[in-house]
RONUGU-311960 format. One record per atom (N, C-alpha, C): residue in three letters; atom name; x, y, z. Coordinates in Angstrom, 1 decimal. Example, Ala and Ser with C-alpha at 12.3 -4.5 7.8 and 13.67 -1.06 7.14 Angstrom:
// residues 2
rest|atom|x|y|z
ala|N|13.2|-5.7|7.8
ala|CA|12.3|-4.5|7.8
ala|C|13.2|-3.3|7.8
ser|N|12.8|-2.2|7.1
ser|CA|13.7|-1.1|7.1
ser|C|12.9|0.0|7.9
This chain:
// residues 168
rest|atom|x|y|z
unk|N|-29.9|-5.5|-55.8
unk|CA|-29.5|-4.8|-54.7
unk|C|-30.5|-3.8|-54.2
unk|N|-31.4|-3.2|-55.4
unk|CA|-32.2|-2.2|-54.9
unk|C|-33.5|-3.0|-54.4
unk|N|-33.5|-4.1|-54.4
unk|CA|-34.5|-4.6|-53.8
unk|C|-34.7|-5.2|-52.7
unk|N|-33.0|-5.3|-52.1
unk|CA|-32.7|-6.0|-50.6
unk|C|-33.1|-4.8|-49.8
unk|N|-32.4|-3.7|-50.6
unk|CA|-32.5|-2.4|-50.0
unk|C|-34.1|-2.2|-49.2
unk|N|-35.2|-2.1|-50.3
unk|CA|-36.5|-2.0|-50.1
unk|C|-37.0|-2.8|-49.4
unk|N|-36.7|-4.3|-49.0
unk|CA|-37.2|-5.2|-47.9
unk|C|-36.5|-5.2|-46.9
unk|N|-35.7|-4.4|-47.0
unk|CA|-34.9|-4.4|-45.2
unk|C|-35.7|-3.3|-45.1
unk|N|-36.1|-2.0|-45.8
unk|CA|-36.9|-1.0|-45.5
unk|C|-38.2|-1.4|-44.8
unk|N|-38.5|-2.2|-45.8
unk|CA|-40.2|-2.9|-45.2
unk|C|-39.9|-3.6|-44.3
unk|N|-39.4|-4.4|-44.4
unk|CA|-38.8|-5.5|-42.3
unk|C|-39.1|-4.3|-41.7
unk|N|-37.8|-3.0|-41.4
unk|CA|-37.9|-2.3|-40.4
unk|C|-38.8|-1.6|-40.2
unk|N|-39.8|-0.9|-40.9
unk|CA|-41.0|-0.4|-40.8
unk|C|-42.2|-1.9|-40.4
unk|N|-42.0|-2.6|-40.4
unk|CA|-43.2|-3.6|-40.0
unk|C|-42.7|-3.9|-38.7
unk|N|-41.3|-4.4|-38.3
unk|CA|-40.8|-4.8|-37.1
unk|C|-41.3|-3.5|-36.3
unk|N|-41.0|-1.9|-36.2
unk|CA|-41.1|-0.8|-36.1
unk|C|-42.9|-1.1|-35.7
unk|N|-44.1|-0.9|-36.4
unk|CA|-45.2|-1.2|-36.2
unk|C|-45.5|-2.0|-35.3
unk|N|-45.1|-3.4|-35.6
unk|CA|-45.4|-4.3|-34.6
unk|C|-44.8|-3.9|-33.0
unk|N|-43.7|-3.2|-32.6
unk|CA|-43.4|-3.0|-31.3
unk|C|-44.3|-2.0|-31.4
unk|N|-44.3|-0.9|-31.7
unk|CA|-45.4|0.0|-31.3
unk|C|-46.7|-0.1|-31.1
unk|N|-47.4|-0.9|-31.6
unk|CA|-48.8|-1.9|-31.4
unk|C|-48.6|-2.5|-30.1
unk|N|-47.8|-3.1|-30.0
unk|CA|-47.4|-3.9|-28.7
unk|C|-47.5|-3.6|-27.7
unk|N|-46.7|-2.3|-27.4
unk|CA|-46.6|-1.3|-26.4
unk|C|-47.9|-0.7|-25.9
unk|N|-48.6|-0.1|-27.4
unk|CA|-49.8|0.7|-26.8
unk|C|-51.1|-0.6|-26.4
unk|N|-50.9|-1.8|-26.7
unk|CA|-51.5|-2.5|-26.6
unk|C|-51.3|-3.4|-25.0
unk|N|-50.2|-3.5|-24.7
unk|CA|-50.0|-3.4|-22.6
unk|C|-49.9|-2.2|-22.5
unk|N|-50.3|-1.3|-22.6
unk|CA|-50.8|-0.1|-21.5
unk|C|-52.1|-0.3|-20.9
unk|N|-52.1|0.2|-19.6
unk|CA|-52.8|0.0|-18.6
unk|C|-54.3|1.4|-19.0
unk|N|-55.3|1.2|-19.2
unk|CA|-55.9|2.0|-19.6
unk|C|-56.4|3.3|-18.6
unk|N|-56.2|4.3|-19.3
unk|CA|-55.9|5.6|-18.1
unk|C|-57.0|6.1|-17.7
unk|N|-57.4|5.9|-16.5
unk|CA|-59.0|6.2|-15.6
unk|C|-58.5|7.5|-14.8
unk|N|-60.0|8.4|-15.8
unk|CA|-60.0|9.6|-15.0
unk|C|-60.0|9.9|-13.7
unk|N|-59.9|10.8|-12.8
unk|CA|-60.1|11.1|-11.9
unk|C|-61.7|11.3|-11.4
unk|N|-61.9|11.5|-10.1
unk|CA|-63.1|12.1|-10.1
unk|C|-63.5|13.6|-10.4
unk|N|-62.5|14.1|-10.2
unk|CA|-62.3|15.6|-10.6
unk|C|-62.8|15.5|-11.6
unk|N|-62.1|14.9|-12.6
unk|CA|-61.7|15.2|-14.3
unk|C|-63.5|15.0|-14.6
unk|N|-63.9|13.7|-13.9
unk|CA|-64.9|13.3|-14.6
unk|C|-66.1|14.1|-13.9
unk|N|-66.0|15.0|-12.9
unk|CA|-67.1|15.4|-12.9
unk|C|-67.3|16.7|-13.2
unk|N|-65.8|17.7|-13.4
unk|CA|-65.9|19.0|-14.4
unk|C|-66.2|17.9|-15.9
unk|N|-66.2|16.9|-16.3
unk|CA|-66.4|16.9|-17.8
unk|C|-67.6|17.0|-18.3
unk|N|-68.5|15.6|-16.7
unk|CA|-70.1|15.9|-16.6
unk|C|-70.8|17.7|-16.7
unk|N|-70.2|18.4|-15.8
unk|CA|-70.8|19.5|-15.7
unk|C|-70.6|20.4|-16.7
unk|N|-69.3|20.3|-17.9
unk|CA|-69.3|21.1|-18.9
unk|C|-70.4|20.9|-20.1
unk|N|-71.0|19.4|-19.9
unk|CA|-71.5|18.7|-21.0
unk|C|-73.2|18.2|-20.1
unk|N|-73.5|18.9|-18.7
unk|CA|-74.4|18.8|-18.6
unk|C|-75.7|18.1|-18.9
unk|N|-75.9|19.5|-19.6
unk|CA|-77.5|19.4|-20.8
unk|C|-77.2|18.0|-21.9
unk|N|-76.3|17.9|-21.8
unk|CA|-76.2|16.6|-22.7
unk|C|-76.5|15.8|-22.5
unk|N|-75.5|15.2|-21.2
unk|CA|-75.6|14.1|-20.3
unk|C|-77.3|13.7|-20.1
unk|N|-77.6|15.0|-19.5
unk|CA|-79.2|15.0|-19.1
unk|C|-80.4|14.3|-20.4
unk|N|-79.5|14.8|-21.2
unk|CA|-80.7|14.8|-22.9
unk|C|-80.5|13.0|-22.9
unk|N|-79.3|12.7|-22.7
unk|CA|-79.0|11.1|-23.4
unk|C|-79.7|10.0|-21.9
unk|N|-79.5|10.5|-21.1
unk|CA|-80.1|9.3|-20.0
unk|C|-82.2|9.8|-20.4
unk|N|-82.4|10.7|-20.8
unk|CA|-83.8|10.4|-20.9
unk|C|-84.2|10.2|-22.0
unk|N|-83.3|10.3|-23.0
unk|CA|-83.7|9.4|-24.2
unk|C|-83.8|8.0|-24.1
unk|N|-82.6|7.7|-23.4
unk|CA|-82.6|5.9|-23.1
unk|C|-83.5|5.5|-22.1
unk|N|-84.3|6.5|-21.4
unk|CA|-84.9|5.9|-20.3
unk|C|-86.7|5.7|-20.9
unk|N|-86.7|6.1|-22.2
unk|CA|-88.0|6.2|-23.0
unk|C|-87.5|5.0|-24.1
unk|N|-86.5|4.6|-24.1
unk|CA|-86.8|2.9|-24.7
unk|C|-87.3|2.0|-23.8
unk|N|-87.8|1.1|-24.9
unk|CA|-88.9|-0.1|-24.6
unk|C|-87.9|-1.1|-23.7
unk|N|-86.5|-1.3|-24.1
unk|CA|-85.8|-2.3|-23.2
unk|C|-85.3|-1.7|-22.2
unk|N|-85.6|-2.4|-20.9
unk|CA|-84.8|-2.0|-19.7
unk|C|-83.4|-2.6|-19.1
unk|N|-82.6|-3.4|-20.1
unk|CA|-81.7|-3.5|-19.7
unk|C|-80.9|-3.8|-21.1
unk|N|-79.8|-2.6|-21.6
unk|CA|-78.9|-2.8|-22.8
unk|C|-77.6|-2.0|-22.6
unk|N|-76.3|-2.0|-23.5
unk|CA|-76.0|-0.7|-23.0
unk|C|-74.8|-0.6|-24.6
unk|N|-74.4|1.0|-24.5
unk|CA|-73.8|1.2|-25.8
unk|C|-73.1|1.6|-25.6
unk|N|-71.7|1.2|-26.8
unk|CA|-70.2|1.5|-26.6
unk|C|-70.1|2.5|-27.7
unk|N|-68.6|2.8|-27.6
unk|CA|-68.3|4.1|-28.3
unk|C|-68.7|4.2|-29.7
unk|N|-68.6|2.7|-30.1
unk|CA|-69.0|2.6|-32.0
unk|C|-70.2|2.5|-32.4
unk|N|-71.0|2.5|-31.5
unk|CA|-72.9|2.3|-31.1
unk|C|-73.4|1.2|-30.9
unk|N|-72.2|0.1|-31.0
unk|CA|-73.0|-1.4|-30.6
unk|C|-73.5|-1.5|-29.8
unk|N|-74.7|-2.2|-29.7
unk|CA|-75.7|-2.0|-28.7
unk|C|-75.6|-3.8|-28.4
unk|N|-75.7|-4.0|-26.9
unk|CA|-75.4|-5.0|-26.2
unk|C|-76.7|-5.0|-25.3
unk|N|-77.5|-6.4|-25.8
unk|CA|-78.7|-6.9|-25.0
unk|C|-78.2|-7.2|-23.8
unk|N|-79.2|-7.0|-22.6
unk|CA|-79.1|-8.2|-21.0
unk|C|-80.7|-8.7|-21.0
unk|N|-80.8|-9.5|-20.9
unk|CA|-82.0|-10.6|-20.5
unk|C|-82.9|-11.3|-21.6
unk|N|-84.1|-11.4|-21.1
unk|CA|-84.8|-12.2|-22.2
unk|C|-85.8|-10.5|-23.2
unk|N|-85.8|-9.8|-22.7
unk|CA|-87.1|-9.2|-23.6
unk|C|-86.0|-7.9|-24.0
unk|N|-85.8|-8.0|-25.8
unk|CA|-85.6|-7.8|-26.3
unk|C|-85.4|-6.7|-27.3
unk|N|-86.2|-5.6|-27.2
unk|CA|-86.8|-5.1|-28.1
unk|C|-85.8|-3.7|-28.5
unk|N|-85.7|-3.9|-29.8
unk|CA|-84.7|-2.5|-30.7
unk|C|-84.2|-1.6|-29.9
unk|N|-83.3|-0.8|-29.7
unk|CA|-82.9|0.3|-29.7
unk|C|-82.6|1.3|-30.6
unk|N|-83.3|2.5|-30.1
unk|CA|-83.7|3.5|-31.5
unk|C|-82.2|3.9|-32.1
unk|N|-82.1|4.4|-33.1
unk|CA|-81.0|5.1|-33.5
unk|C|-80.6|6.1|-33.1
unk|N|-81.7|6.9|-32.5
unk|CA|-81.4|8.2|-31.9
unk|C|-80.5|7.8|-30.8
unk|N|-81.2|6.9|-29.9
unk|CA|-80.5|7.0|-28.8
unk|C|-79.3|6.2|-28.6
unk|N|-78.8|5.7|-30.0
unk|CA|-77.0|5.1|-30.3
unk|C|-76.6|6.1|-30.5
unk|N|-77.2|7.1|-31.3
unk|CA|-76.5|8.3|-31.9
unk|C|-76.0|9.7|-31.1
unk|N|-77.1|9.5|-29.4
unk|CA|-76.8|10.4|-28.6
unk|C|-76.0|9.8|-27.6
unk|N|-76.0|8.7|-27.7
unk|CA|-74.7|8.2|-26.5
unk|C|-73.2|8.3|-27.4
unk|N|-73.5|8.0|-28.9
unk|CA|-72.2|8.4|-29.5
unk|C|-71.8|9.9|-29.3
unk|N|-72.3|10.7|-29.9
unk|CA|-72.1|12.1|-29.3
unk|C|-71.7|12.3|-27.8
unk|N|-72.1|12.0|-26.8
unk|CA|-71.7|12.1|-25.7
unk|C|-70.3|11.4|-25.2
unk|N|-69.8|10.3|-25.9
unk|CA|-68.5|9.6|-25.5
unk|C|-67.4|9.9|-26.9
unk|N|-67.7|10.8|-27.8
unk|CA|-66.8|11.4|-28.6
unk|C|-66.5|12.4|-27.8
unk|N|-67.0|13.5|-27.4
unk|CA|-66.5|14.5|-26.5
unk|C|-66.1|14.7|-25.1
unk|N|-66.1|13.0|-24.7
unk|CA|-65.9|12.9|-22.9
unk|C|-65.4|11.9|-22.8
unk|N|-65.0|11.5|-21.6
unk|CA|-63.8|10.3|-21.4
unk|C|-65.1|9.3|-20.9
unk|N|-66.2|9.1|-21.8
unk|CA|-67.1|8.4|-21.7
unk|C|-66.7|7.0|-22.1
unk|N|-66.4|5.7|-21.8
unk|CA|-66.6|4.6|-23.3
unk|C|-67.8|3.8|-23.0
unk|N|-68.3|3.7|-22.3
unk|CA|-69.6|2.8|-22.3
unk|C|-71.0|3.6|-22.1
unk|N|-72.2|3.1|-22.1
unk|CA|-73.6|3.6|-21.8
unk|C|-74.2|2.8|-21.1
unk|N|-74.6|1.9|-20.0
unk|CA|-75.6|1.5|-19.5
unk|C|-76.9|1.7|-18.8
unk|N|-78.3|1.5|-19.3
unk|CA|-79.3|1.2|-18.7
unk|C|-79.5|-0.2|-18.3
unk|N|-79.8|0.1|-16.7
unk|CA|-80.5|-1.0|-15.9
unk|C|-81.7|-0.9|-15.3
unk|N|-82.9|-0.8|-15.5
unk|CA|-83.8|-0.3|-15.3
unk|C|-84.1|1.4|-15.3
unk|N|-84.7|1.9|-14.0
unk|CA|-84.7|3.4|-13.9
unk|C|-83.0|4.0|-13.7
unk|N|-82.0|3.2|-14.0
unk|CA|-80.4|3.6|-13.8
unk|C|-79.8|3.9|-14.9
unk|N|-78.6|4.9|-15.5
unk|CA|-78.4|4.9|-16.7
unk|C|-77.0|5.5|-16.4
unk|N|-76.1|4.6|-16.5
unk|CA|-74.5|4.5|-16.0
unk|C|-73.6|5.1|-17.6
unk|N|-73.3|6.0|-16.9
unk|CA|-72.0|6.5|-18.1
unk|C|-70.5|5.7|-17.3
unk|N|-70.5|5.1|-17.9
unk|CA|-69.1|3.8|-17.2
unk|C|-67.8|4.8|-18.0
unk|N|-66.7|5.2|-17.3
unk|CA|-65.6|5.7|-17.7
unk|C|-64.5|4.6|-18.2
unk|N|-64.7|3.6|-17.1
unk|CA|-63.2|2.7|-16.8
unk|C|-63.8|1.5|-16.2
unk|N|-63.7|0.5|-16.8
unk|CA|-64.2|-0.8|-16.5
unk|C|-63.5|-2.2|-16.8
unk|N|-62.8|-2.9|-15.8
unk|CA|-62.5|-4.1|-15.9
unk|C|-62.9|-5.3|-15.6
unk|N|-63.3|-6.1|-16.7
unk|CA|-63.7|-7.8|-16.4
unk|C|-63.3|-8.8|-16.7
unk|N|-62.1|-8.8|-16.2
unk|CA|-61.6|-9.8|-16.0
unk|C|-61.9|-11.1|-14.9
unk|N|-61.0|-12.3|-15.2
unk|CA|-61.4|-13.6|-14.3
unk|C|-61.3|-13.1|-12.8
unk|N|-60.3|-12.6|-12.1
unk|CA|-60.3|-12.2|-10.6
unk|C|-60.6|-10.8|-10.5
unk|N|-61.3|-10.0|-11.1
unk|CA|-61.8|-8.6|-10.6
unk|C|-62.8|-8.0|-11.8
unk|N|-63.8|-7.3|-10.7
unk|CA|-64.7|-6.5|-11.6
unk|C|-64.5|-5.3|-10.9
unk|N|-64.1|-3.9|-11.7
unk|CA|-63.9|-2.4|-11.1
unk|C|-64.5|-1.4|-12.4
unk|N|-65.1|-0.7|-11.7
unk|CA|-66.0|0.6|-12.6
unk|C|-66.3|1.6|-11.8
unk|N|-65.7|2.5|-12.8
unk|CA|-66.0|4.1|-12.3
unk|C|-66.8|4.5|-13.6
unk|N|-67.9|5.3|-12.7
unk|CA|-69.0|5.6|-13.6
unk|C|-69.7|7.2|-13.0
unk|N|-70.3|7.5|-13.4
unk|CA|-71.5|8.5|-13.2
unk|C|-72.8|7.5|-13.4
unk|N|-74.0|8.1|-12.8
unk|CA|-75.0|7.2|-12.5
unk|C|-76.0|8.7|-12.5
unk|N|-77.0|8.8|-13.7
unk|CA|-78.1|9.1|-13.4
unk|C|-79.4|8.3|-13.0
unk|N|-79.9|8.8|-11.9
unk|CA|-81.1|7.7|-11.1
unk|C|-82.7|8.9|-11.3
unk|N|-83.9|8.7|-11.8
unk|CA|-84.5|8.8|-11.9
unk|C|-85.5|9.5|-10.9
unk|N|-85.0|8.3|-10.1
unk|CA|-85.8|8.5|-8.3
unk|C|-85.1|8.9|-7.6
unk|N|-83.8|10.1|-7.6
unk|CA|-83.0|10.7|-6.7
unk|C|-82.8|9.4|-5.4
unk|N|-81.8|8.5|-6.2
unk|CA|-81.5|7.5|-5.4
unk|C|-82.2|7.4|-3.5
unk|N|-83.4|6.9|-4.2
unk|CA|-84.1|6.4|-2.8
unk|C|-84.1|5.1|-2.4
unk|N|-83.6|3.9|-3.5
unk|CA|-83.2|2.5|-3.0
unk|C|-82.6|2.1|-2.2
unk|N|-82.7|1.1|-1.7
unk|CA|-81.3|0.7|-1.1
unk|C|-80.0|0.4|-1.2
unk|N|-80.0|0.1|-2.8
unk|CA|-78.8|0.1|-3.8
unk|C|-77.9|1.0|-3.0
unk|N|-78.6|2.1|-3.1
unk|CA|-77.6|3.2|-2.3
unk|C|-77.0|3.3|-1.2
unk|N|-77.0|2.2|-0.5
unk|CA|-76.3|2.1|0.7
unk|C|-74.8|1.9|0.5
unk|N|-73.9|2.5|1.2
unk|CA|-72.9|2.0|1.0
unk|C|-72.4|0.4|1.5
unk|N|-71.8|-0.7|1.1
unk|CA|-71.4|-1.7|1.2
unk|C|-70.0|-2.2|0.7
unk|N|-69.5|-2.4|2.5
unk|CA|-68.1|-2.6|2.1
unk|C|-67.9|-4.3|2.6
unk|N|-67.0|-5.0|2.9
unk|CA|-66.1|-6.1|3.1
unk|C|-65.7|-7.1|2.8
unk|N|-65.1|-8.1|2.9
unk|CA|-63.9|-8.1|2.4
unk|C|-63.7|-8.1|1.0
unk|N|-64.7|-8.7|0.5
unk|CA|-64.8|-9.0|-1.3
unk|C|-65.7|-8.0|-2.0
unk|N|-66.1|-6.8|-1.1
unk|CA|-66.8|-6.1|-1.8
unk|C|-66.3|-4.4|-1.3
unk|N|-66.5|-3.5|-2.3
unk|CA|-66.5|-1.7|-1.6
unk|C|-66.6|-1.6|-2.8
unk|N|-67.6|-0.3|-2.4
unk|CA|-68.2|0.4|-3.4
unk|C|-68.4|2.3|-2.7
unk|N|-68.7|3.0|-3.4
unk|CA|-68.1|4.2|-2.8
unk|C|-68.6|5.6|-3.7
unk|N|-69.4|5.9|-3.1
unk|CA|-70.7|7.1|-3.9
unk|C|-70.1|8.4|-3.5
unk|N|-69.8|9.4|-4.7
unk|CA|-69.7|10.9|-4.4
unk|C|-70.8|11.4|-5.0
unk|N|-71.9|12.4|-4.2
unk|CA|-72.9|13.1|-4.4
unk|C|-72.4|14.4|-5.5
unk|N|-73.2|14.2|-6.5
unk|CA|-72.9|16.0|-7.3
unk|C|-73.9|16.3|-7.4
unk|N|-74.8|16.4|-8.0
unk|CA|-76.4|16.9|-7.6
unk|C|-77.6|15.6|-7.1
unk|N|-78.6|16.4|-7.2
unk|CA|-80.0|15.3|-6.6
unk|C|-79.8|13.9|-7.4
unk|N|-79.8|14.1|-8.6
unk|CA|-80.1|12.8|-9.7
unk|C|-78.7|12.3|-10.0
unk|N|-77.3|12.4|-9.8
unk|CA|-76.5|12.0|-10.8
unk|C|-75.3|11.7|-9.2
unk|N|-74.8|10.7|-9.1
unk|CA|-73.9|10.2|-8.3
unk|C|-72.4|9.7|-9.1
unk|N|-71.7|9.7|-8.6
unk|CA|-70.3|9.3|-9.0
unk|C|-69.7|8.0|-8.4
unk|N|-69.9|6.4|-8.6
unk|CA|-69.7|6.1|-8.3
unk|C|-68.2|5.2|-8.5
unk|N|-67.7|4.7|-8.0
unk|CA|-66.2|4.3|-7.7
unk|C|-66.5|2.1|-7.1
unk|N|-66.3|1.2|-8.3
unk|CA|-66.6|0.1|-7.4
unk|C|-65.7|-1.2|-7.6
unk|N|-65.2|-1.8|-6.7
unk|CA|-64.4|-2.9|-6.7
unk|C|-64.8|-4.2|-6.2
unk|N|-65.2|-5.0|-6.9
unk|CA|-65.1|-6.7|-6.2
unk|C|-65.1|-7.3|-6.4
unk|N|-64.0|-8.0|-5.7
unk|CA|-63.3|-9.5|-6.3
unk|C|-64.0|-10.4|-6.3
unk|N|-64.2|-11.0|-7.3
unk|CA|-65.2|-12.2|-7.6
unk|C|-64.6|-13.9|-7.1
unk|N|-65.8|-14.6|-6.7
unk|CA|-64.9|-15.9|-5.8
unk|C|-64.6|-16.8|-7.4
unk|N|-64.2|-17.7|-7.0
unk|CA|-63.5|-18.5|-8.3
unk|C|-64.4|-19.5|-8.4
């Protein structure tokens, strides 16, 4: 008897876990504002600033790091990523609604909210640019399968906002 007792206990606490898992697992992931994210930038500044020019003095120009420091290659030339600079992008997305890090050449995207899925790619990011965005990257470009959408906060660091549906 005392042991039916104890497995109905355990059922209900595992049944109990599994919906709770479930739940927080379809939730829609919650993307800051631009507000939010650009008082977070400006509280954490000097930081921000310290971690895009660490990354911008590695040997690889195209990688990028998530919240746990795994570092994710793009292309063919390959070369390490220091530990410093896992360890300063970690620091920076423990105390901000940071989760990603990307470097693309002279670009170095703090990605907030990012979806890649089969019918959509959308990311809201901050963007420090080296060359106070003088490319033409920076144009804005909208229609129909594409908009993208730049708020200025200072010379070097843009707020970018981008959506586009990818063809099948």
């Amino acid at each position: 008897m005392a042991n039916s007792r104890k497995l109905s206990y355990v059922l209900i606490a595992g049944a109990t876990m599994f919906a709770a898992l479930a739940t927080v697992g379809c939730k829609a992931p919650i993307v800051p504002d631009d507000d939010s994210i650009i008082k977070t930038y400006r509280d954490n500044r000097k930081s921000y600033d310290e971690v895009a020019e660490i990354l911008l003095k590695e040997a690889n120009q195209k990688f990028s790091v998530d919240r746990n420091g795994n570092v994710k290659y793009f292309g063919t030339d390959k070369p390490e990523v220091s530990l410093k600079a896992r360890r300063a992008c970690q620091q920076i997305m423990s105390r901000t609604f940071c989760l990603l890090i990307r470097r693309d050449g002279v670009l170095i995207n703090f990605i907030f909210f990012e979806d890649l899925t089969r019918d959509h790619f959308r990311r809201k990011a901050l963007i420090f640019d080296k060359d106070d965005f003088k490319g033409p990257v920076w144009q804005s470009k909208t229609g129909e399968n594409f908009n993208v959408r730049f708020v200025p906060i200072e010379p070097q660091w843009q707020m970018e906002y981008k959506y586009e549906q990818l063809k099948p």
